[in-house]
C-alpha positions in Angstrom: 0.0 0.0 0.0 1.0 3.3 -0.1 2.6 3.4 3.5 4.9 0.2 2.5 8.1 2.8 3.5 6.9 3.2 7.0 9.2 1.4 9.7 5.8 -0.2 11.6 2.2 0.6 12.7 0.1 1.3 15.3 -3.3 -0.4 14.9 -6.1 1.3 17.1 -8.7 -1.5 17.6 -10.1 0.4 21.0 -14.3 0.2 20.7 -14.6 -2.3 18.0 -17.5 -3.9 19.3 -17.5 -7.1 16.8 -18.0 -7.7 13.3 -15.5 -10.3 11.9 -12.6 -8.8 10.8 -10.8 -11.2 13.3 -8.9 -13.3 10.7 -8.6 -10.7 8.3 -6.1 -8.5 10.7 -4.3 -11.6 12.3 -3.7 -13.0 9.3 -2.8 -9.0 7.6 -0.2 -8.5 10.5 1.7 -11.7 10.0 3.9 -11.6 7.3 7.1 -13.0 7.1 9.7 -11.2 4.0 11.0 -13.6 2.0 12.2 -12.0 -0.6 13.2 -8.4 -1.5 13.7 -6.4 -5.2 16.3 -4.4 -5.5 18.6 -2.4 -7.8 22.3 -1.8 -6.9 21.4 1.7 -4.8 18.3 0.5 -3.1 15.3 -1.7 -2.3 12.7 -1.0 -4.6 10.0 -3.7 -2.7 9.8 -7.4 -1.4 7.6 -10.0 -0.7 4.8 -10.8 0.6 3.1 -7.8 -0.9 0.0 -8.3 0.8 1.1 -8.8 4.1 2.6 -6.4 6.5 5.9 -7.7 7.4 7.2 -4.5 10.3 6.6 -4.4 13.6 3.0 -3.3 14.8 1.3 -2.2 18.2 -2.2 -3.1 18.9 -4.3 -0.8 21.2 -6.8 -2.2 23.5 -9.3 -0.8 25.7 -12.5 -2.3 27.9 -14.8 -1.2 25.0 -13.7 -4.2 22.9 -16.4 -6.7 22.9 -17.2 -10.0 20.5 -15.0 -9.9 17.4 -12.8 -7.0 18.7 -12.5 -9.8 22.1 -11.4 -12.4 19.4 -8.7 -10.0 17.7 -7.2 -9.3 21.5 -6.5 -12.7 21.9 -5.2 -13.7 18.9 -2.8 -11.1 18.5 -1.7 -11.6 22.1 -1.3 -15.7 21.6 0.4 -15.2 18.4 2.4 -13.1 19.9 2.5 -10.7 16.7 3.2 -7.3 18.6 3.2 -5.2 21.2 0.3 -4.4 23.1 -0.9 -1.0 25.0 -4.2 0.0 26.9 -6.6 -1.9 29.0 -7.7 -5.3 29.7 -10.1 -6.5 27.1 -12.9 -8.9 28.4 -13.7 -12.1 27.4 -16.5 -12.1 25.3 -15.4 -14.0 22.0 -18.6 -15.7 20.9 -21.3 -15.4 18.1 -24.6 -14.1 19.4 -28.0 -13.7 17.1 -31.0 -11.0 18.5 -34.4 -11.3 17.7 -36.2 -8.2 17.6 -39.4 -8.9 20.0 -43.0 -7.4 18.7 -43.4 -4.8 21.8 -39.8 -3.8 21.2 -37.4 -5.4 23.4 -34.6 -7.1 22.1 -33.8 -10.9 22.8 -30.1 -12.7 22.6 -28.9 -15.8 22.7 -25.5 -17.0 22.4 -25.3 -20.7 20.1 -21.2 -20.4 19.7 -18.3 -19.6 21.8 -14.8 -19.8 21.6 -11.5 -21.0 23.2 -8.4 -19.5 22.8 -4.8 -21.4 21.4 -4.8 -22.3 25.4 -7.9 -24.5 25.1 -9.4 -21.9 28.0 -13.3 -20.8 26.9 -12.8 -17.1 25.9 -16.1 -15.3 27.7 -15.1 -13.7 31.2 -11.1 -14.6 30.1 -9.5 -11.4 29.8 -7.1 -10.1 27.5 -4.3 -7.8 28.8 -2.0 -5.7 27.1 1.4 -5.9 27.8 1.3 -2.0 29.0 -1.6 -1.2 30.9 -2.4 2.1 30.5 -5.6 3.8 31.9 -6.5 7.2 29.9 -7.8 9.6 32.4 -10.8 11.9 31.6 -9.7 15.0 32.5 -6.7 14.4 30.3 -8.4 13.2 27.1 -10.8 15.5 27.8 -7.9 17.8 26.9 -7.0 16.6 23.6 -4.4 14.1 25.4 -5.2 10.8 24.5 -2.4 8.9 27.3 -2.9 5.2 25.8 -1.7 6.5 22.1 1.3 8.4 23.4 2.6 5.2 25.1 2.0 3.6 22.4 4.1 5.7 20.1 6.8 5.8 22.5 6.9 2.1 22.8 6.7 1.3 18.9 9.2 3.8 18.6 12.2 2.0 21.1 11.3 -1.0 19.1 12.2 0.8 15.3 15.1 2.9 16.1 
């Protein structure tokens, strides 16, 4: 993509409430380079080209819920980068909702999910690696505390 020269990434996955994007992004921040195309002054590109293949940061926060509870724990088993924010609960599972005819909203959950562990994902936390709590007064300013660790981090880990 057009951000192939950058030295890594930060992805911000704080408030994904579900969806299945899951295998998508585990599978996207995986790459392995195997190979590289170059002329005699530089490298020009490499493979795979679909893959990102740099270091990345995942942030997390306690508004992560189904699918975004599912990407938390994949990317902390696979190990595939570092992590910063707060603990994510366990909620990895497949729900259905049947709108009721006075209004209310019924749920049922038919699927759950274990982790690489074996462990049943729902009430298993994830946790980040740097737990990092962003205050409200301080966001409230413009500040947001769980990014700027996050830079810093990914930063130490690319210089």
């Amino acid at each position: 993509g057009k951000f192939n020269d950058k030295k890594a990434v930060i992805i911000d996955t704080r408030f994904n409430g579900g969806g299945d994007l899951v295998a998508d992004l585990a599978m996207f921040f995986t790459g392995i380079p195997f190979l590289s195309y170059e002329t005699e002054d530089r490298v020009v590109g490499g493979e795979p080209t679909s893959r990102w293949t740099k270091p990345t940061l995942a942030m997390f926060n306690e508004s992560m819920y189904s699918d975004g509870s599912c990407f938390a724990s994949g990317y902390v088993d696979l190990k595939i980068g570092k992590t910063v924010g707060m603990s994510v609960p366990g909620t990895c599972s497949f729900a259905g909702w049947e709108r009721l005819p006075n209004g209310g909203v019924w749920g049922v959950v038919p699927v759950s999910a274990k982790n690489k562990a074996g462990e049943w994902m729902e009430n298993n936390e994830t946790d980040p690696e740097f737990i990092v709590k962003n205050q409200p007064d301080v966001i409230a300013n413009g500040i947001d505390q769980q990014l700027e660790k996050s830079i810093e981090v990914l930063l130490k880990e690319v210089e």
